[in-house]
N, C-alpha and C positions, 0 to 999 in steps of 0.2 A: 533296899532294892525297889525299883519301879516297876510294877505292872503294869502293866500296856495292853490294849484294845483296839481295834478300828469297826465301824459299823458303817460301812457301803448302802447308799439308796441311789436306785437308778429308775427312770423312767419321765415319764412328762409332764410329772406335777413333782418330783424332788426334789427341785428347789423352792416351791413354794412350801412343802412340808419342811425341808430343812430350815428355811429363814421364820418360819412359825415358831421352832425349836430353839434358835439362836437367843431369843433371850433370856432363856433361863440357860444357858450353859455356864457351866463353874469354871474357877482358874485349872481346871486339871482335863481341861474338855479344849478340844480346837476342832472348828468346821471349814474346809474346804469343798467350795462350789468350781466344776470344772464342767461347761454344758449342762446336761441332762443327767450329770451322775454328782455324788454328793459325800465326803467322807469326812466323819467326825474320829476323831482320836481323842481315848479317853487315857488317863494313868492314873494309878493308886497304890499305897502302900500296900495295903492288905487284899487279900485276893477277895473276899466278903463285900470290900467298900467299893470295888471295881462291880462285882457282879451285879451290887444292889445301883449302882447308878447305869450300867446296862439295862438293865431289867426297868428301871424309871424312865430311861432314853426310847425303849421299845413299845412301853405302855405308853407313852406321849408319843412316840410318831404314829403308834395305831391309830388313837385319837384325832390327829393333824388329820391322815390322811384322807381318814372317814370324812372331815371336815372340807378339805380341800375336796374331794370328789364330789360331796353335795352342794359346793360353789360353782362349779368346773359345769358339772352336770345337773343343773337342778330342777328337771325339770324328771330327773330319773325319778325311781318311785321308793325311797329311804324314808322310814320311817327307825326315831331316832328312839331307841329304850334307857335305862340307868345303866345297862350293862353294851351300849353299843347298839348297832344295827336289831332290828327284832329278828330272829330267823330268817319269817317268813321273804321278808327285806332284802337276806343275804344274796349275793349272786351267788350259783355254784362254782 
């Protein structure tokens, strides 16, 4: 039995965070770009192997995203930590 997934990103940098993400996708992954909005579909035998390659797909598009937004806008005030943005950094 196939387990199935989809993980939706919308907004005005989602396709540049999506096609960031596109090269590591696996043969169990597909990305479609339609505009501004972006959906990858993932499937797995075991519901662990699904979880654990969402959870991998989510910590790498946090990452993109941060990245993409300190290109997009970089003149904002990001300062970058090992754990991501510093706090102080973060918007609310």
């Amino acid at each position: 039995m196939k387990i199935k997934a989809k993980i939706t990103i919308s907004g005005a940098t989602a396709v540049l965070v999506a096609k960031s993400l596109m090269p590591d996708n696996m043969n169990n992954m597909k990305t479609v770009i339609k505009e501004n909005r972006v959906a990858t579909y993932l499937e797995a035998e075991k519901i662990g192997s699904l979880i654990a390659t969402v959870d991998d797909y989510l910590m790498n598009a946090k990452a993109a995203q941060e990245v993409v937004e300190m290109v997009v806008n970089p003149y904002s005030n990001h300062k970058i930590t090992h754990r991501g943005l510093c706090p102080r950094h973060r918007k609310p």
